[in-house]
DSSP file (Angstrom, degrees, kcal/mol; ACC not computed):
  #  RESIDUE AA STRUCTURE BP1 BP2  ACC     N-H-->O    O-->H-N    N-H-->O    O-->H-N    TCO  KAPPA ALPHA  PHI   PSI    X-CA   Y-CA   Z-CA
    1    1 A X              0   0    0      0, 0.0     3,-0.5     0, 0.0    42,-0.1   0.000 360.0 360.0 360.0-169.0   -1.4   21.8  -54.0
    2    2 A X        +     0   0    0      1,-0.2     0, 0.0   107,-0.0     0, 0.0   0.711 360.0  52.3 -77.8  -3.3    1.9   23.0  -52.5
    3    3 A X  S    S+     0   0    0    106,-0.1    -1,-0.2   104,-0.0    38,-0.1   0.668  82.8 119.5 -83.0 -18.5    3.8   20.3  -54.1
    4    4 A X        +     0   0    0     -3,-0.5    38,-0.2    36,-0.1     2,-0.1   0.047  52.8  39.4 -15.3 146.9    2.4   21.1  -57.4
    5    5 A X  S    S-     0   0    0     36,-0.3    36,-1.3     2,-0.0     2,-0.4  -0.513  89.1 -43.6 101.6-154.4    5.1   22.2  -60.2
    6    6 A X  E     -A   40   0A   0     34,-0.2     2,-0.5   125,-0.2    34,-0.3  -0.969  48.1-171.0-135.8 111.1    8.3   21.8  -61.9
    7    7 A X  E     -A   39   0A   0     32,-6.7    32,-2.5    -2,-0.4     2,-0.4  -0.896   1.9-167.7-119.4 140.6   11.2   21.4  -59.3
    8    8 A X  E     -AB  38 130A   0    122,-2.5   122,-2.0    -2,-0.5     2,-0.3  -0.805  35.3-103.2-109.2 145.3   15.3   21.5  -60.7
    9    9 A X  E     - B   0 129A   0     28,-1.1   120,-0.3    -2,-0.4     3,-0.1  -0.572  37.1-179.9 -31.1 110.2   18.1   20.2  -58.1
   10   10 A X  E     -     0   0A   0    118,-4.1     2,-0.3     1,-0.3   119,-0.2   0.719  63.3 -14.1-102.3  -8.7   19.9   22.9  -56.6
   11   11 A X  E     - B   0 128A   0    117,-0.6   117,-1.0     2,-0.0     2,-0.4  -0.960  56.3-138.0 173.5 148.6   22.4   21.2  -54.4
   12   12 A X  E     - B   0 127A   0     -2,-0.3     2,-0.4   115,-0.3   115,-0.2  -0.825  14.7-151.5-120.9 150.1   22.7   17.6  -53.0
   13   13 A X  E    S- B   0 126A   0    113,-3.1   113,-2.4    -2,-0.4    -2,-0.0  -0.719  80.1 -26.1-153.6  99.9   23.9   16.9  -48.7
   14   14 A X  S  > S+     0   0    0     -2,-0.4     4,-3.8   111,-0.2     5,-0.2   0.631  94.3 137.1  78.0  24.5   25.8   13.6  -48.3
   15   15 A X  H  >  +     0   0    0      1,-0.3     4,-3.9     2,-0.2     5,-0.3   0.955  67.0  61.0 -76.5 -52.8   24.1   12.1  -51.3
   16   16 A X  H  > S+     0   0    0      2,-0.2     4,-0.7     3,-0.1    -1,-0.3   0.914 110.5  44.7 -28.9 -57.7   27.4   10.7  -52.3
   17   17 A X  H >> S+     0   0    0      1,-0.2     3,-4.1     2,-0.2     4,-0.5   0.961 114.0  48.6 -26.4 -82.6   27.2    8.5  -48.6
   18   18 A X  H >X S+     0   0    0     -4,-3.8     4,-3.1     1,-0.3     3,-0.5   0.615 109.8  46.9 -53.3 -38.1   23.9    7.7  -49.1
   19   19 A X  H 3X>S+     0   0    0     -4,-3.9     5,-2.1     1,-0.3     4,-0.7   0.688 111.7  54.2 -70.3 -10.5   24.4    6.4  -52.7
   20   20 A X  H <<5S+     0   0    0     -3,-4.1    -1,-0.3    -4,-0.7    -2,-0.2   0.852 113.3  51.4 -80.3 -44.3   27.8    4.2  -51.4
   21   21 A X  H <<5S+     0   0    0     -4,-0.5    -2,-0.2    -3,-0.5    -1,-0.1   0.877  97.0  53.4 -32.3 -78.2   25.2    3.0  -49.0
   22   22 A X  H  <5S-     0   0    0     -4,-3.1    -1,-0.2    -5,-0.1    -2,-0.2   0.895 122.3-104.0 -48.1 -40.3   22.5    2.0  -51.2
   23   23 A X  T  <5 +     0   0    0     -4,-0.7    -3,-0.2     1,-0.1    -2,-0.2   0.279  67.1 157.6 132.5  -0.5   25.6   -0.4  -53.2
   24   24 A X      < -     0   0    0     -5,-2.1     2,-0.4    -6,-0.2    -1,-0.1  -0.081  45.3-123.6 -79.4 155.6   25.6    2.4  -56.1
   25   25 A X     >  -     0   0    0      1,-0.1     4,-2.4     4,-0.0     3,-0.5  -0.920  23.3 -98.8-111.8 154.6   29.3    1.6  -57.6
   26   26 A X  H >> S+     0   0    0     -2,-0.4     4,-1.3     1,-0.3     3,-1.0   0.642 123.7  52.1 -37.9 -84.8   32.0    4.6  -57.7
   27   27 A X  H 34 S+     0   0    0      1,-0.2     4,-0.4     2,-0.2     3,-0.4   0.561 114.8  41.3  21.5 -92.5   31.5    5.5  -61.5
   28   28 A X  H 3> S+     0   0    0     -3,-0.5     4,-2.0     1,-0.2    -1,-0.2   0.680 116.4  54.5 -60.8 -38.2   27.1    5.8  -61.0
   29   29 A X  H XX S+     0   0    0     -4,-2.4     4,-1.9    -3,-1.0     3,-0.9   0.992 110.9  42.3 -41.0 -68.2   27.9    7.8  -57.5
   30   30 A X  H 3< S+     0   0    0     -4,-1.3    -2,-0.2    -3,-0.4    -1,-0.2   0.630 124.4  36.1 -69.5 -20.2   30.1   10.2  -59.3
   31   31 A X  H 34 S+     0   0    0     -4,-0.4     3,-0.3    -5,-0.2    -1,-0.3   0.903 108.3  63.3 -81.3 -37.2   27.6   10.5  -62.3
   32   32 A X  H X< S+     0   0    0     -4,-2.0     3,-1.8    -3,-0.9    -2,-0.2   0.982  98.4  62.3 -88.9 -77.2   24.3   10.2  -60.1
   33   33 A X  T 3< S+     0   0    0     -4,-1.9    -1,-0.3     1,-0.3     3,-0.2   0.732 109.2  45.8 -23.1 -39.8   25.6   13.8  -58.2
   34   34 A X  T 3   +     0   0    0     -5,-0.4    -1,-0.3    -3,-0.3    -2,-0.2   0.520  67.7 125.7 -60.4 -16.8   25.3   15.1  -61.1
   35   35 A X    <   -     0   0    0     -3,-1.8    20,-0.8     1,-0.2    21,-0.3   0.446  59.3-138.4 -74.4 -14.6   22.4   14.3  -62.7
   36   36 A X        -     0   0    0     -3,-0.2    -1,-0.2     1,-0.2    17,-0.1   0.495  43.3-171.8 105.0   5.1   20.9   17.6  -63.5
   37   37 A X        -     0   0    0    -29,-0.1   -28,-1.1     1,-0.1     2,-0.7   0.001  13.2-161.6 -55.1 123.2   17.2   15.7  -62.2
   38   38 A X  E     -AC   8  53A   0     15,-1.9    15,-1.0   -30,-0.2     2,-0.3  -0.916   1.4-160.0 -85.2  94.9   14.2   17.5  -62.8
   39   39 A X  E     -AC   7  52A   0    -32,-2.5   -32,-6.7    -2,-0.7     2,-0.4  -0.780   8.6-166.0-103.2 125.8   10.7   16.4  -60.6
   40   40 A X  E     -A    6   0A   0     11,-2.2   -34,-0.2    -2,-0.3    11,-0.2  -0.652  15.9-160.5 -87.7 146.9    7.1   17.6  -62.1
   41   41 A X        +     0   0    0    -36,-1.3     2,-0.7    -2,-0.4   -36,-0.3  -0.585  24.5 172.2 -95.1 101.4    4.7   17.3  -59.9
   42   42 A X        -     0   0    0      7,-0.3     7,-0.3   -38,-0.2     2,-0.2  -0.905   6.0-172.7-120.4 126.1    1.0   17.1  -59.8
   43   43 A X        +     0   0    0     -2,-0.7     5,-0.2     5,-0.2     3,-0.1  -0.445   7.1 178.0 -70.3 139.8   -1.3   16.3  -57.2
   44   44 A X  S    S-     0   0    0      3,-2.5     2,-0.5     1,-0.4    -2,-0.0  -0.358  73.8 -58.8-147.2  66.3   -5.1   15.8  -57.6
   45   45 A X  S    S-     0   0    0      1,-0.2    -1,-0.4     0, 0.0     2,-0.2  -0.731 124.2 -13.8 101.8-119.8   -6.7   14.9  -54.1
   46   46 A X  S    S+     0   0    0     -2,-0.5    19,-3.0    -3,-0.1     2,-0.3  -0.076 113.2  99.9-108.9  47.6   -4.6   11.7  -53.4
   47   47 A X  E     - D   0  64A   0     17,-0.2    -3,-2.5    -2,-0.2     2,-0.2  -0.996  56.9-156.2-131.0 132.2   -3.2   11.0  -56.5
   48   48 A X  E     - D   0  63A   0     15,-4.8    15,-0.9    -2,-0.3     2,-0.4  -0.708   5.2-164.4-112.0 165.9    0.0   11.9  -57.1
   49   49 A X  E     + D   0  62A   0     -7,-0.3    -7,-0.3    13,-0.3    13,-0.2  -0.584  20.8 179.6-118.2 130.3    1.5   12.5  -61.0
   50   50 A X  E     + D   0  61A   0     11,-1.0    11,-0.7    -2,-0.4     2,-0.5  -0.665  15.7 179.9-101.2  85.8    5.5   12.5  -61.0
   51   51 A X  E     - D   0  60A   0      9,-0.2   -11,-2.2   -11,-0.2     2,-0.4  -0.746   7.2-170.2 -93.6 118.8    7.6   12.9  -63.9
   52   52 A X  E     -CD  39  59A   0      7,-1.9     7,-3.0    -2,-0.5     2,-0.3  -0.976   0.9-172.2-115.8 142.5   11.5   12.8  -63.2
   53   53 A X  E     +CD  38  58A   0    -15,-1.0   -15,-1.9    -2,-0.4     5,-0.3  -0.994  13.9 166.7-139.7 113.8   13.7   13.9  -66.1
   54   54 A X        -     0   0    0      3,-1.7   -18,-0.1    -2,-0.3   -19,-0.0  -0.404  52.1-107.6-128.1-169.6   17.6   13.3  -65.5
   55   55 A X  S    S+     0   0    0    -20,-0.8     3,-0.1    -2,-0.1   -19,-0.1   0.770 128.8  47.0 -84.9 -36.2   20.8   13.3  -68.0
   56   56 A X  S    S-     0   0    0    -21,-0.3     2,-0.5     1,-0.2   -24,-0.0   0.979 125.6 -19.9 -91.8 -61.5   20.6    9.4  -67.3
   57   57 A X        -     0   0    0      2,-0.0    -3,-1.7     0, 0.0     2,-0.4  -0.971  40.2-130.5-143.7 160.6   16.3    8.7  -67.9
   58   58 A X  E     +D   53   0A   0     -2,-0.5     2,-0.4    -5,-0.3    -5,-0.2  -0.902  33.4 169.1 -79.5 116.1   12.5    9.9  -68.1
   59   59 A X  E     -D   52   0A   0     -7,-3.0    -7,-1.9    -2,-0.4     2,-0.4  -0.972  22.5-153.1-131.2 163.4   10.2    7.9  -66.1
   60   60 A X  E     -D   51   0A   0     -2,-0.4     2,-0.3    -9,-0.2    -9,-0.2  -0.992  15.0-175.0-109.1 127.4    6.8    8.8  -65.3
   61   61 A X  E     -D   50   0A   0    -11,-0.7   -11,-1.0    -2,-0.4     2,-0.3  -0.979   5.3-177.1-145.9 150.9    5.2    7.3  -62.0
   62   62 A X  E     +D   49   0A   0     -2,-0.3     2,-0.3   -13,-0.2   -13,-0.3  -0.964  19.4 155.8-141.6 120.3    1.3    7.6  -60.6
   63   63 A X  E     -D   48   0A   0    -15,-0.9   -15,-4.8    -2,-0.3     2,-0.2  -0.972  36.9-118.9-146.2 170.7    0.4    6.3  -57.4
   64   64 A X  E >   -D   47   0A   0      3,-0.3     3,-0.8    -2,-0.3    19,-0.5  -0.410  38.9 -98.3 -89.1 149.0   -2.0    6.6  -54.8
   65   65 A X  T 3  S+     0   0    0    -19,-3.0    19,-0.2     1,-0.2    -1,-0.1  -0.399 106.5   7.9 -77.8 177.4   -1.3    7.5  -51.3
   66   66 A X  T 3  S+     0   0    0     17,-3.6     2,-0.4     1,-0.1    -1,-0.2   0.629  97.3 115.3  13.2  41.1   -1.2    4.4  -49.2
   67   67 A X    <   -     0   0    0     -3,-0.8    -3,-0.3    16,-0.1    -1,-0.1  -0.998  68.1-130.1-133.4 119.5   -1.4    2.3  -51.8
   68   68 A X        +     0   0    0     -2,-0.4     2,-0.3    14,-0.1    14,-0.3  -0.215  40.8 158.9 -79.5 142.9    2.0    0.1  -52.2
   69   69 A X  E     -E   81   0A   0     12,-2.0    12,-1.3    13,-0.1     2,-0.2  -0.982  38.2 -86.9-155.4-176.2    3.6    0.0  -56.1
   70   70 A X  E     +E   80   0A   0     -2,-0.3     2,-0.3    10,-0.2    10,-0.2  -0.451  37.4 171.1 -68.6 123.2    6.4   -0.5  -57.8
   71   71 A X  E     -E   79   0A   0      8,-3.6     8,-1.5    -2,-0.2     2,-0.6  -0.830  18.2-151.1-157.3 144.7    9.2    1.8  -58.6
   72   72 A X  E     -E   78   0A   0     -2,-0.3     6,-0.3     6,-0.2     4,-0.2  -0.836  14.6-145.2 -52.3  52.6   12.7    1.4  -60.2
   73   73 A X    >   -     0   0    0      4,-3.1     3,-0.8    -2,-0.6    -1,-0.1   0.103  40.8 -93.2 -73.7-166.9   16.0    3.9  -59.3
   74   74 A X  T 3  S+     0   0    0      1,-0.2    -1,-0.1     2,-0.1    -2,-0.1   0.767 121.9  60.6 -28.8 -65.8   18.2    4.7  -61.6
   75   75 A X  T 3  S-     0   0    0      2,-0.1    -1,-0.2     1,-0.0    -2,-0.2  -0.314 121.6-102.5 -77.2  38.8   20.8    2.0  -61.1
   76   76 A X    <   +     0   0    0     -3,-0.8     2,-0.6    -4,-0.2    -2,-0.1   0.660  69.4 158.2  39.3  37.7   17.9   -0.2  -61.9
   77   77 A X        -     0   0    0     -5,-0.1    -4,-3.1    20,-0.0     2,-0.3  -0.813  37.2-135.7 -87.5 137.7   17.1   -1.3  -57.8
   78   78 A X  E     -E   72   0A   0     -2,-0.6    19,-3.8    -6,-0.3    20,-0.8  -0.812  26.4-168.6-115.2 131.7   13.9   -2.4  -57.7
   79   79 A X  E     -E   71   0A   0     -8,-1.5    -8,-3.6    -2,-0.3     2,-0.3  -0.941  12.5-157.0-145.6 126.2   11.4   -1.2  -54.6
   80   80 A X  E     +E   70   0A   0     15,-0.4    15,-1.4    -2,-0.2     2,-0.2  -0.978  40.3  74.5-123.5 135.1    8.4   -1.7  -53.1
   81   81 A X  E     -EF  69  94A   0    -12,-1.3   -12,-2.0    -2,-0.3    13,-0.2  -0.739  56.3 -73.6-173.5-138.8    6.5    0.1  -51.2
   82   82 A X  E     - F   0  93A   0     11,-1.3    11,-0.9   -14,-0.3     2,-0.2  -0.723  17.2-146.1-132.3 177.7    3.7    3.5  -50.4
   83   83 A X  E     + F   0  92A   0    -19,-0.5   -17,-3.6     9,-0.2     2,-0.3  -0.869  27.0 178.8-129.0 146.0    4.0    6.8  -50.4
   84   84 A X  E     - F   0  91A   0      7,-2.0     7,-3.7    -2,-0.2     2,-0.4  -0.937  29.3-117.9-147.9 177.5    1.2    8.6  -47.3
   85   85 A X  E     - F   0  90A   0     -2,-0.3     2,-0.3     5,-0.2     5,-0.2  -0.914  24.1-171.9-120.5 125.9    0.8   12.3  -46.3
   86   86 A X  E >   - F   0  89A   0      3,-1.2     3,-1.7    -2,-0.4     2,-0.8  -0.920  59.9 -61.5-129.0 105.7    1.7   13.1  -42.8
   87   87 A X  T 3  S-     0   0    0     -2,-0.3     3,-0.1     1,-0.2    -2,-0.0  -0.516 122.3  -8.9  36.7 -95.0    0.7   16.7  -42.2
   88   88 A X  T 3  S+     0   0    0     -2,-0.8     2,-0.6     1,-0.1    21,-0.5   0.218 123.3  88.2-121.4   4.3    2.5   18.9  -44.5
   89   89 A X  E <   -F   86   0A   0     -3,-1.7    -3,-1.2    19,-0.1    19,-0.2  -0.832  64.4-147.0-123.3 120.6    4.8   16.1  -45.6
   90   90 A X  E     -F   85   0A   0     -2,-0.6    17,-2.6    -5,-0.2     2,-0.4  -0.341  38.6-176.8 -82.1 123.6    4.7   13.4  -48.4
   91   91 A X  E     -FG  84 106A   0     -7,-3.7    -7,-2.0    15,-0.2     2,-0.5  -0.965   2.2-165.9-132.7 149.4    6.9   10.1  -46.4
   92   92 A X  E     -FG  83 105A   0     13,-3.1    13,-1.5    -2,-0.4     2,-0.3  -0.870  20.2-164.1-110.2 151.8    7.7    6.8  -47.8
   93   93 A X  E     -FG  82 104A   0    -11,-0.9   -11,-1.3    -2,-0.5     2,-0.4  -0.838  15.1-175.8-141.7 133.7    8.9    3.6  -47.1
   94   94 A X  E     -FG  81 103A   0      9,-2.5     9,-1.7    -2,-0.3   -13,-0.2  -0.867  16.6-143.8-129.7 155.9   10.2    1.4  -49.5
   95   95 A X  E     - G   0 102A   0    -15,-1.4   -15,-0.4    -2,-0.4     2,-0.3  -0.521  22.4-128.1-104.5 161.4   11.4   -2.4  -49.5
   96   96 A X        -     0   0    0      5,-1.0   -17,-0.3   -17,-0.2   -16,-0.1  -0.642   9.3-154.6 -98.5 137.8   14.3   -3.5  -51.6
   97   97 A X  S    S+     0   0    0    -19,-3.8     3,-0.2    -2,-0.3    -1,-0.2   0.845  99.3  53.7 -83.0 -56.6   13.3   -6.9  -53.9
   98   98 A X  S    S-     0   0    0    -20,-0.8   -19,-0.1     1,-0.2   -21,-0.0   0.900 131.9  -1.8 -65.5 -53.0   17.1   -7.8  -53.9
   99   99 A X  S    S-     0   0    0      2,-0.0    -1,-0.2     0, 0.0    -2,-0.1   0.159  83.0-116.0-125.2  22.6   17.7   -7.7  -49.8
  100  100 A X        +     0   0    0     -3,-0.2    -2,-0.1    -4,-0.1    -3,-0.0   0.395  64.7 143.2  93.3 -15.2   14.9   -6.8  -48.0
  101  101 A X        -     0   0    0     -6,-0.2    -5,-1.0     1,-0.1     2,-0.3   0.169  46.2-107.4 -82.3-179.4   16.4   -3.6  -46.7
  102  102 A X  E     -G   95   0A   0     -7,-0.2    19,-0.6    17,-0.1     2,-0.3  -0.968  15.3-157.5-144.9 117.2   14.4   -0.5  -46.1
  103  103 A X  E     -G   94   0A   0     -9,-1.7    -9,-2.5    -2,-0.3     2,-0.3  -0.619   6.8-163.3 -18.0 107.8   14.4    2.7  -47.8
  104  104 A X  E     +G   93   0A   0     15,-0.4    15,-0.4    -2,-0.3     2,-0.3  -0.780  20.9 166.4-120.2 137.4   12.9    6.1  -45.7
  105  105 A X  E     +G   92   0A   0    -13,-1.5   -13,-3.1    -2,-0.3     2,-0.3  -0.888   8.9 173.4-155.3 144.8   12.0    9.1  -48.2
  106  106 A X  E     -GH  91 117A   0     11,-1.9    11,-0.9    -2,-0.3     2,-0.3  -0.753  13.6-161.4-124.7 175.6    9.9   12.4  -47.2
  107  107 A X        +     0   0    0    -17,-2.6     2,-0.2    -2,-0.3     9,-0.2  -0.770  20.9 166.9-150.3 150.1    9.3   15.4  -49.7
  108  108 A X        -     0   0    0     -2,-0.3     7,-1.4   -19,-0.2     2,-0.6  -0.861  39.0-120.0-170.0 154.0    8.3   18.3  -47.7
  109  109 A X  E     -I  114   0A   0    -21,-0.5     2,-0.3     5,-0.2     5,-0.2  -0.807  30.2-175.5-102.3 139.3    8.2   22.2  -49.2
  110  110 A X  E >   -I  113   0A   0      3,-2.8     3,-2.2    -2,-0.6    -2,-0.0  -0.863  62.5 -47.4-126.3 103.6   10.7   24.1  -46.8
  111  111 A X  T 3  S-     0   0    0     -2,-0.3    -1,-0.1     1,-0.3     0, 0.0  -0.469 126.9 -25.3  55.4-144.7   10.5   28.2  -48.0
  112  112 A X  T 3  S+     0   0    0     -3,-0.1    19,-0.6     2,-0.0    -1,-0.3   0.206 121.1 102.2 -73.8  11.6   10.8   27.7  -51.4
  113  113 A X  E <   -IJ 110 130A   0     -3,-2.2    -3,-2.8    17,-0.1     2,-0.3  -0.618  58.3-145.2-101.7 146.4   12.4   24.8  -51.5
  114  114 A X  E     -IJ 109 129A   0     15,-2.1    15,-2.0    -2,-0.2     2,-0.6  -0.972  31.8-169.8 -90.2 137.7   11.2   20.8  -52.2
  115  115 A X  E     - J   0 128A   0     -7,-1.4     2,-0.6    -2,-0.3    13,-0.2  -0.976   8.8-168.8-134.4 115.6   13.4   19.1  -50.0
  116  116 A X  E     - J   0 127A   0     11,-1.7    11,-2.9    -2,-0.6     2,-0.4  -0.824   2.4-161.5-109.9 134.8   13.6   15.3  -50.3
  117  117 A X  E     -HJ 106 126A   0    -11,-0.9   -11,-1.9    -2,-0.6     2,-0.3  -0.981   3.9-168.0-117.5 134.2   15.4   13.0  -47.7
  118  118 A X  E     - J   0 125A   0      7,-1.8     7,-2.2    -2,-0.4     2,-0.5  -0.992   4.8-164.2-118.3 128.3   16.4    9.6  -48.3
  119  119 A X        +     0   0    0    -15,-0.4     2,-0.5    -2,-0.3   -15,-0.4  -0.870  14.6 169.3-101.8 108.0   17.6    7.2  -45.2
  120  120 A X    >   -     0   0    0     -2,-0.5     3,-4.3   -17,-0.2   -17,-0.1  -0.944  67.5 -21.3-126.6 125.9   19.4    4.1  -45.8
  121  121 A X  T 3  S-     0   0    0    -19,-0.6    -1,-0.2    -2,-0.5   -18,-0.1   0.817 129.5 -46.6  50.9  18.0   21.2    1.8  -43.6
  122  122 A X  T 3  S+     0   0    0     -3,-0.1     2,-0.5     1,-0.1    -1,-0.3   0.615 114.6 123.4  84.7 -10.1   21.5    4.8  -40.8
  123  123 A X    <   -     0   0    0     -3,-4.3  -102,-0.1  -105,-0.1    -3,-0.1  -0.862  43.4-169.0-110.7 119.3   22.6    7.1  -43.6
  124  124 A X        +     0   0    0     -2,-0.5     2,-0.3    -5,-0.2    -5,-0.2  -0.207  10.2 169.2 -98.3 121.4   20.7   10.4  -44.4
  125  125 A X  E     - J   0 118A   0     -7,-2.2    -7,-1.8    -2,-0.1     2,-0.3  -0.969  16.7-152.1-139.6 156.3   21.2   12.5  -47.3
  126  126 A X  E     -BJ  13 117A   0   -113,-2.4  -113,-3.1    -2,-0.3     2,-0.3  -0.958   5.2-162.4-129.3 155.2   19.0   15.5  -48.6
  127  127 A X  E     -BJ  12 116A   0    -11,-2.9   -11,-1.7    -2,-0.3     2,-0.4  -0.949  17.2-155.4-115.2 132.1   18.4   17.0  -52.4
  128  128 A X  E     -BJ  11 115A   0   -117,-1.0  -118,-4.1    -2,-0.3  -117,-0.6  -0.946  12.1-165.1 -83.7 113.4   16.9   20.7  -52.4
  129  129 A X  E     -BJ   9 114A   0    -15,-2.0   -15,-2.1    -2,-0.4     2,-0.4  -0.677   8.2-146.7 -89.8 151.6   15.1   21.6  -55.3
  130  130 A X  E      BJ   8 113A   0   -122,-2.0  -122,-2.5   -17,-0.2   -17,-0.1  -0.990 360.0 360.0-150.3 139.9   13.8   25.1  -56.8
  131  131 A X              0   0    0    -19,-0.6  -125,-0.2    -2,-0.4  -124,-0.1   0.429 360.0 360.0 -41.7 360.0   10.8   26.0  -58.8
């Protein structure tokens, strides 16, 4: 489907914030802006496939749409929550294990672009990705 493929980072917007936000400490910000992150994707009716490949790890993740699971970041906070399809856009919300707090994420193809938003705590960052 149109999220199908192999998407590279081209550019990060307030991602630094967001990651100051999250707790992320100075050091893992300043690397995490960097990370060079690669997202695979494939879809097969509402199951989704997701391979992210960074300087820092490879994880693999498979979930269902509206069906809550597990997943990990980087700086090894741990989140639960779904992923659902709302028109033309893949939206999340995911729960923090350590405080409860709540995690906003969409993917959505903009031109050519995958453009994922994450909302934390009232602050909004985007990554644009290219095929």
């Amino acid at each position: 489907m149109a999220f199908d493929g192999t998407w590279k980072i081209d550019r990060n917007e307030n991602y630094e914030k967001f990651m100051e936000a999250m707790g992320i400490g100075m050091m893992k910000r300043k690397l995490g802006a960097h990370d060079n992150l690669k997202i695979t994707i494939q879809q097969n009716g509402d199951k989704f496939n997701v391979k992210e490949q960074s300087n820092f790890r490879n994880i693999e993740i498979e979930f269902t749409l509206g069906v809550p699971f597990e997943y990990s970041l980087a700086d090894g906070t741990e989140l639960t929550g779904a992923w659902t399809l709302e028109g033309n856009k893949l939206v999340a919300t995911f729960t923090r294990k350590d405080n409860g707090k709540v995690l906003k994420a969409t993917r959505e193809i903009v031109g050519d672009e995958l453009v994922q938003t994450y909302v934390y705590e009232g602050v909004e960052s985007k990554r644009f990705f290219k095929r």
